[in-house]
C-alpha positions as CSV (number, residue, x, y, z in Angstrom):
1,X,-3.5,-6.6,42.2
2,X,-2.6,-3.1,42.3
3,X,-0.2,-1.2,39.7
4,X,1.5,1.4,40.8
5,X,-0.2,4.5,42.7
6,X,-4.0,5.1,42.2
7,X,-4.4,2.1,39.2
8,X,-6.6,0.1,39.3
9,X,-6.6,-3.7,40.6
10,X,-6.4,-6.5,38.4
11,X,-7.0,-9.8,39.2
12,X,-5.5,-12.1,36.7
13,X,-1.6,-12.7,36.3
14,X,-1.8,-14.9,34.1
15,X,-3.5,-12.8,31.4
16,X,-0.4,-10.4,31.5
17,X,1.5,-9.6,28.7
18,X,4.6,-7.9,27.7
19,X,4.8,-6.0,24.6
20,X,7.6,-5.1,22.3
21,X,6.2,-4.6,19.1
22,X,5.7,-1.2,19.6
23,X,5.8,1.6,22.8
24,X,6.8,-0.9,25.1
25,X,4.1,-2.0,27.7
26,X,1.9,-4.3,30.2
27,X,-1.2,-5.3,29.1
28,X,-3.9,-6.7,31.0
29,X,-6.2,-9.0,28.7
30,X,-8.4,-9.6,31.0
31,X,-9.9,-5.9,32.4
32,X,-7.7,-4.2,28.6
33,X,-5.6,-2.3,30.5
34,X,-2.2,-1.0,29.5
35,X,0.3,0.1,31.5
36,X,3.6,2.4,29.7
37,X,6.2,3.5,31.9
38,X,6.3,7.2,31.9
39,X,9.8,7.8,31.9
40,X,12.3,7.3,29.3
41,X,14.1,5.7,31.4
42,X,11.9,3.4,32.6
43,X,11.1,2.4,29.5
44,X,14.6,1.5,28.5
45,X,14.8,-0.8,31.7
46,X,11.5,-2.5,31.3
47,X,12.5,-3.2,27.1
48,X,15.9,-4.3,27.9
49,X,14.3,-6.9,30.4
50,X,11.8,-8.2,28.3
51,X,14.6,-8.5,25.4
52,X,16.0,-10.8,28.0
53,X,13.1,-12.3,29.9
54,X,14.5,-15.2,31.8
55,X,18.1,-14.4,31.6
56,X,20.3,-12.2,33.6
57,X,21.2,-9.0,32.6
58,X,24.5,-7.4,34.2
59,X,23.9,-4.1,35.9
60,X,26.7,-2.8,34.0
61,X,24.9,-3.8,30.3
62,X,21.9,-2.4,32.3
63,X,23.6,1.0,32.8
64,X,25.0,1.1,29.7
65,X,21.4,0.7,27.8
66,X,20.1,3.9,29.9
67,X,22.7,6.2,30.3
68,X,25.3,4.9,27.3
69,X,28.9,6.9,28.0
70,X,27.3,9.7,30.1
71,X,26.1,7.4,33.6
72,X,25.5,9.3,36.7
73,X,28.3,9.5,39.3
74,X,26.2,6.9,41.3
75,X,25.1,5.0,38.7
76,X,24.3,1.6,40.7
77,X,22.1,3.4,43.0
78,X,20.4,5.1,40.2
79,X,19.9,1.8,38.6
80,X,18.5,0.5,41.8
81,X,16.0,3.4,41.8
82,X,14.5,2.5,38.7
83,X,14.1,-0.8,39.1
84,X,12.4,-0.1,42.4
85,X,9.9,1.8,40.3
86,X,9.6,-0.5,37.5
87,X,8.6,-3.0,40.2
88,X,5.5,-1.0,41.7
89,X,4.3,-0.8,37.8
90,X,4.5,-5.0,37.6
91,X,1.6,-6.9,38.8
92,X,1.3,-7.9,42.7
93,X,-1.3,-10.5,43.7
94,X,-4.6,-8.7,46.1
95,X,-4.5,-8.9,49.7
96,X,-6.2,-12.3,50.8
97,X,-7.0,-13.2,47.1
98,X,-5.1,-16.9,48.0
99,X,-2.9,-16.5,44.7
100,X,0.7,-17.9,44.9
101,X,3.1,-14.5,44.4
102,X,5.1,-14.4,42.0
103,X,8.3,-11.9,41.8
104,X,8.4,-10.7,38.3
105,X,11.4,-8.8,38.3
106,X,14.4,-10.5,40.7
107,X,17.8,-9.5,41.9
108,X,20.6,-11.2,41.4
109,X,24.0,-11.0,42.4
110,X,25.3,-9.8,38.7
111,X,22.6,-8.2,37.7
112,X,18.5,-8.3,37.1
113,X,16.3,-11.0,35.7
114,X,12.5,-10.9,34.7
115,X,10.1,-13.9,35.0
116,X,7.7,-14.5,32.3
117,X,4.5,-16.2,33.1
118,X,3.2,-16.0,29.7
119,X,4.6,-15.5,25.6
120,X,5.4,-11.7,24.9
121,X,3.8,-10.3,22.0
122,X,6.7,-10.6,19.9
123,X,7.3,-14.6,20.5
124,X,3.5,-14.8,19.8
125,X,4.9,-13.1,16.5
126,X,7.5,-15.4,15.8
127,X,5.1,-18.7,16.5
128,X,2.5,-17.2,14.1
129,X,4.9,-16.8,11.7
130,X,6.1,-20.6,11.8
131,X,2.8,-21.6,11.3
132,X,1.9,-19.6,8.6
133,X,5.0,-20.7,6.6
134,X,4.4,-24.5,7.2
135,X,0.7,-24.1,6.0
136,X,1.8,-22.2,2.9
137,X,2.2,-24.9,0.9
138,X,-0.6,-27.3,1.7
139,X,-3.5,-24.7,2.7
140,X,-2.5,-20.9,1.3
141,X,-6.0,-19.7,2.3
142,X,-5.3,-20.9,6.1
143,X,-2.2,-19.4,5.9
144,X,-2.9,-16.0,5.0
145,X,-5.5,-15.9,7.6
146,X,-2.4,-16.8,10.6
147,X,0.1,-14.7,8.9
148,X,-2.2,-11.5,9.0
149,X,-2.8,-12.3,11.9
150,X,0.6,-12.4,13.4
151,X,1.5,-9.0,11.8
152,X,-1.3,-7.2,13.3
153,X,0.3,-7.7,16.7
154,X,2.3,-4.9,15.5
155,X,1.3,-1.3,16.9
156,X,4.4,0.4,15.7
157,X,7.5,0.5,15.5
158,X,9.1,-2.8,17.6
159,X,10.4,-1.2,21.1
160,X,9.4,2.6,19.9
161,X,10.6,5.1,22.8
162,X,13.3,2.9,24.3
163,X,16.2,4.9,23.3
164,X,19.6,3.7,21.1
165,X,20.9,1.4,24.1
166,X,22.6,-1.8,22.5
167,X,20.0,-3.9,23.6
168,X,16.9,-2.6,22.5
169,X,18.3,-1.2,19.6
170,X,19.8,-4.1,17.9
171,X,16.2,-6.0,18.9
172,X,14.4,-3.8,17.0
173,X,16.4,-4.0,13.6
174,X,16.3,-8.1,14.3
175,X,12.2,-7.8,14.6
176,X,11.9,-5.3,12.1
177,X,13.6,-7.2,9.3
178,X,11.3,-10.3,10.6
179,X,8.6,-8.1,10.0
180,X,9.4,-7.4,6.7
181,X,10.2,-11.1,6.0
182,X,6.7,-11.8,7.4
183,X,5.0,-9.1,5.1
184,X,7.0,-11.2,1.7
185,X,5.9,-14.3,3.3
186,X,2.5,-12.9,3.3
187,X,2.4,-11.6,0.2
188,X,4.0,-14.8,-1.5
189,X,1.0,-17.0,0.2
190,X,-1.5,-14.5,-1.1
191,X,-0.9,-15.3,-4.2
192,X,-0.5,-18.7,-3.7
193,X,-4.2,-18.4,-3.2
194,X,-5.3,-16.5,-5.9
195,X,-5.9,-13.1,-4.1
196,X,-3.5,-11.4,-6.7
197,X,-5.9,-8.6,-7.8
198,X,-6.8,-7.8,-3.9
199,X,-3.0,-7.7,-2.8
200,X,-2.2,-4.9,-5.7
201,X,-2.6,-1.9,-3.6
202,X,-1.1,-2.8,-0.4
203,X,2.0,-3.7,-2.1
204,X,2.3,-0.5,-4.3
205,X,2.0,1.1,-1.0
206,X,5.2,-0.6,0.3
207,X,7.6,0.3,-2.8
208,X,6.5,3.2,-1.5
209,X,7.1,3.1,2.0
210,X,10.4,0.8,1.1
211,X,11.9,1.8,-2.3
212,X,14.8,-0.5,-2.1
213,X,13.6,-3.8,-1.0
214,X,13.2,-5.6,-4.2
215,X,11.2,-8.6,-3.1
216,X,8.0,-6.0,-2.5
217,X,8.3,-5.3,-6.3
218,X,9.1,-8.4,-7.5
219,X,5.4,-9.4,-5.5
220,X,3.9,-6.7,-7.3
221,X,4.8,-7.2,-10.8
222,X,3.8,-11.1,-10.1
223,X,0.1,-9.4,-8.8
224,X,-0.2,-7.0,-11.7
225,X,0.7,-9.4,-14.3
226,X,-2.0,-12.3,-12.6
227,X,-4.1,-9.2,-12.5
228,X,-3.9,-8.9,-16.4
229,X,-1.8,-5.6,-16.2
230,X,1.4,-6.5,-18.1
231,X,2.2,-3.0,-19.3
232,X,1.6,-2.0,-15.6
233,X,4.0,-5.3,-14.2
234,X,6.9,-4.1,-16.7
235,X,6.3,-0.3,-15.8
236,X,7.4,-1.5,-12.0
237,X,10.3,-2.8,-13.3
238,X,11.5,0.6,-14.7
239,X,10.4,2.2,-11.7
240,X,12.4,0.2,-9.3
241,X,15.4,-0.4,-11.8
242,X,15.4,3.6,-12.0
243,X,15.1,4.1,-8.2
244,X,18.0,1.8,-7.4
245,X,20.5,3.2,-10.6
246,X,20.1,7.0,-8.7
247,X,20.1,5.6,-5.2
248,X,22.4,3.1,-5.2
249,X,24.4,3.3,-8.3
250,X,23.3,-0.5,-9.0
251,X,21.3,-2.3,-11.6
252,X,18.1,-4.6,-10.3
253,X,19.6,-8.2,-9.3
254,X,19.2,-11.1,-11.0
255,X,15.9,-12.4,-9.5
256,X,13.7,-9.3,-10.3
257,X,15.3,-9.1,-14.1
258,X,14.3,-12.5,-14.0
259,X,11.2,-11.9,-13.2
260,X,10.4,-9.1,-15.4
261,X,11.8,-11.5,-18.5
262,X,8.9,-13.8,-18.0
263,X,6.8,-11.2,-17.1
264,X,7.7,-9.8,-20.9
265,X,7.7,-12.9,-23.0
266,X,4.7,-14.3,-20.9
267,X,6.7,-16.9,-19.0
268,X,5.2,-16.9,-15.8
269,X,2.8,-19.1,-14.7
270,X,-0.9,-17.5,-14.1
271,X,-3.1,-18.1,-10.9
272,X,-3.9,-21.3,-9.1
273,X,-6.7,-22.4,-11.2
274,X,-8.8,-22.7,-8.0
275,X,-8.8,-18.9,-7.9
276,X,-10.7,-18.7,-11.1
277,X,-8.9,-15.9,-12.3
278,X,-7.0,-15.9,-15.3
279,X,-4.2,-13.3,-17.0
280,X,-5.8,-11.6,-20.2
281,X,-3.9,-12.8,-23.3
282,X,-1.9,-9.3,-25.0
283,X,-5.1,-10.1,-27.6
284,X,-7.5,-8.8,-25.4
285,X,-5.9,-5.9,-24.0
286,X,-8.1,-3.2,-23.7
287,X,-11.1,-5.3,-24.7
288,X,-10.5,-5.6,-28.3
289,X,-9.7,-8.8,-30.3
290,X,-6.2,-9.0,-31.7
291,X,-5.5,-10.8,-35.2
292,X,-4.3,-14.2,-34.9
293,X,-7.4,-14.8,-32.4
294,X,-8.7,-18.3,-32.1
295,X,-5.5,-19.9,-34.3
296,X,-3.3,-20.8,-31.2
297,X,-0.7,-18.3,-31.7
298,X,-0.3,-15.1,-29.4
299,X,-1.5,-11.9,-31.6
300,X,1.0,-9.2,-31.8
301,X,0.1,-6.3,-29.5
302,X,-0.5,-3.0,-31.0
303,X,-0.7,0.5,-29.2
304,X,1.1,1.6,-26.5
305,X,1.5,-1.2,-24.7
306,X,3.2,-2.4,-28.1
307,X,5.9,0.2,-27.8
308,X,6.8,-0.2,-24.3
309,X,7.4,-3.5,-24.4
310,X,10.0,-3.2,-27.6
311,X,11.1,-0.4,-26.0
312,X,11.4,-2.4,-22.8
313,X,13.2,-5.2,-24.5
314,X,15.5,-2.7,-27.1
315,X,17.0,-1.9,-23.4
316,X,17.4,-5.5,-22.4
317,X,19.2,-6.2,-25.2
318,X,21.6,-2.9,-24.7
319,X,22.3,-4.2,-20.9
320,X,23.4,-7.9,-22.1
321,X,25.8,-6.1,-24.7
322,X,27.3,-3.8,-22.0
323,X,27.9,-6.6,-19.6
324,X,29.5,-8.1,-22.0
325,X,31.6,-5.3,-22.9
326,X,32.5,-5.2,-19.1
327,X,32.8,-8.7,-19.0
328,X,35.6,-8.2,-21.9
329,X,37.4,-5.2,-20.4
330,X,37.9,-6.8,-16.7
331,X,39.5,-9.9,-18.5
332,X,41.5,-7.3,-20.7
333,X,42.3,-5.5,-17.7
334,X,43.4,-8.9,-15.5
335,X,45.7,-10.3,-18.5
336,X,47.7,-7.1,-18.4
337,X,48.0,-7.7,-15.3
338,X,49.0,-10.6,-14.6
339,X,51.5,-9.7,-17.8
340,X,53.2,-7.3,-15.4
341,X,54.1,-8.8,-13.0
C-alpha cells in the first residue's frame, strides 16, 4: 500500500497501529515506519478519531475539537478537506496484491467513524496494566517485568500536539493519571519483590518531577527504609510535609504520617525474605555496634541520626496537641453556635 505522496508501500494492514501515547501516529510494525500528520490540524482529527475508534463522532464535536469558538465560515467543507487528507495518509491495500480493502476512516450521515483492525497503543497500555496487577500478588517478579513493560509504550506525553479540543484533551488527563497509577502500581510490586534498594533513584526522581503526589514518597520512604536508610526515609517525610505546608497550605494526609510513624518506631515490615535483603537494626548504623547488642533489645541510637529522630518525633507530638486544640476550638466554636440561634 501506498501512504500518502512519494511514501513508501507497505504491505501489511494488519501490522498497523495507532498511537496515542505520545505525538499522535501510524506505525507500520512490519517495515518500522511512522507516519505523523504534518498539520496541526490533522493531527487533531486523526487523535480525536482514534479516541473514538469504532464510534461515530459528529461533525459538529469534530469541528469543535479543531477550530474550538473560532470555525471557518465553511466549516463543513473545511472538515471534509481534512478528512480527505487524513485518508491518503491511512493505509490502502497494493494494486493486484488480492487483499480484501478495508476503509479505515468512513462517513456517516452524522458524522465520521474509524475502523480498527488492531489494539491502539494505549489499550495495549491498559491490558498490560491488568495483567500486571493480577500477577502482583502471586508472582511480583513477573509482574514487574509486564508493568514495565506496559509503560514503556509511552513516548511522551499521551496525544502531544493535538491541541486543547475537548476530546483529546480530556483523553490525555484520563491516560495520564493512568500512567501515574501504573508507575505506583509499579513501584508497589517492586517492592513486593525485594528490588527496594534498585527502585531508590527512580523514585526520588519523581518527587521531583511530581512534588505533590504523595504516594511517590510514601514508595520512597518504604525503599529507603528496606534499603536501611531510616534517617534518609524520615528526611522524605519533612521534605514532602514542607513542600505541601508552602504549596498547598496542608499538612501530609493520614496514610503518609502513617507511614512515617512506623518508619520511626520501626513498625514496618522489612523485605520479602526471598529478596535476601534485610533493614540494618539503628545498632548498626554506620557500621558500628550499639550497646544493648546481642540482648534482644533495640540499642539506643546515638549521633545525628539520634537527634533527628527526637527531633522528628518532638514535632509529632506538637501536631497531635494542636489538632487537639483545633479539635477543641471548632466544638467551642459550634456550641456557641448553636447557642444563638
Amino acid at each position: 500500500m501506498r501512504r500518502g505522496s512519494g511514501l513508501v508501500e507497505i504491505p501489511g494492514e494488519d501490522e498497523m497501529e495507532f498511537r496515542i501515547l505520545g505525538p499522535v501516529q501510524i506505525y507500520d510494525d512490519g517495515v518500522d515506519v511512522s507516519v505523523v500528520p504534518t498539520g496541526a490540524k490533522q493531527r487533531a482529527l486523526l487523535g480525536a478519531l482514534v479516541v473514538r475508534a469504532g464510534q461515530v463522532v459528529p461533525a459538529e464535536r469534530l469541528v469543535d475539537e479543531l477550530w474550538a469558538e473560532r470555525p471557518p465560515a465553511r466549516a463543513a467543507n473545511a472538515l471534509q478537506a481534512h478528512v480527505a487528507r487524513l485518508r491518503r495518509l491511512l493505509p490502502q491495500p497494493l494494486p493486484g496484491s488480492g487483499e480484501p480493502h478495508h476503509e479505515w476512516l468512513v462517513t456517516r450521515p452524522l458524522g465520521y467513524v474509524l475502523r480498527l483492525r488492531a489494539p491502539t497503543d494505549a489499550q495495549r497500555f491498559h491490558r498490560l496494566v491488568a495483567e500486571g496487577r493480577a500477577l502482583a500478588a502471586t508472582d511480583p517478579g513477573r509482574a514487574v517485568e509486564v508493568l514495565r513493560e506496559g509503560l514503556a509504550l509511552w513516548r511522551g506525553p499521551a496525544l502531544e500536539g493535538c491541541g486543547r479540543g475537548t476530546i483529546c484533551s480530556t483523553e490525555a488527563a484520563l491516560l495520564e493519571e493512568n500512567r501515574l497509577v501504573a508507575l505506583e502500581t509499579l513501584y508497589d510490586t517492586c517492592l513486593r519483590a525485594g528490588l527496594a534498594q534498585e527502585i531508590t533513584g527512580e523514585l526520588e526522581e519523581l518527587t521531583t518531577t511530581h512534588p505533590l503526589r504523595e504516594r511517590f514518597y510514601e514508595l520512597l520512604m518504604t525503599a529507603l527504609y528496606r534499603s536501611g536508610r531510616q534517617a534518609e526515609a524520615l528526611g522524605t517525610y519533612e521534605r514532602v510535609r514542607r513542600r505541601l505546608v508552602h504549596d498547598l497550605g496542608i499538612e501530609p494526609g493520614p496514610v503518609l504520617r502513617g507511614r512515617m510513624e512506623a518508619i520511626l518506631h520501626h513498625g514496618l515490615p522489612g523485605p520479602p525474605a526471598a529478596s535476601g535483603s534485610a533493614v540494618r537494626p539503628l545498632s548498626a548504623v554506620g557500621g558500628q555496634p550499639g550497646p544493648g547488642t546481642g540482648t534482644g533489645e533495640t540499642a539506643r541510637p546515638v549521633g545525628p541520626l539520634h537527634d533527628e529522630i527526637a527531633w522528628l518525633r518532638h514535632r509529632l507530638e506538637r501536631l497531635a496537641r494542636e489538632q487537639r486544640d483545633l479539635a477543641d476550638r471548632l466544638d467551642r466554636l459550634t456550641a456557641r453556635d448553636v447557642a444563638g440561634l
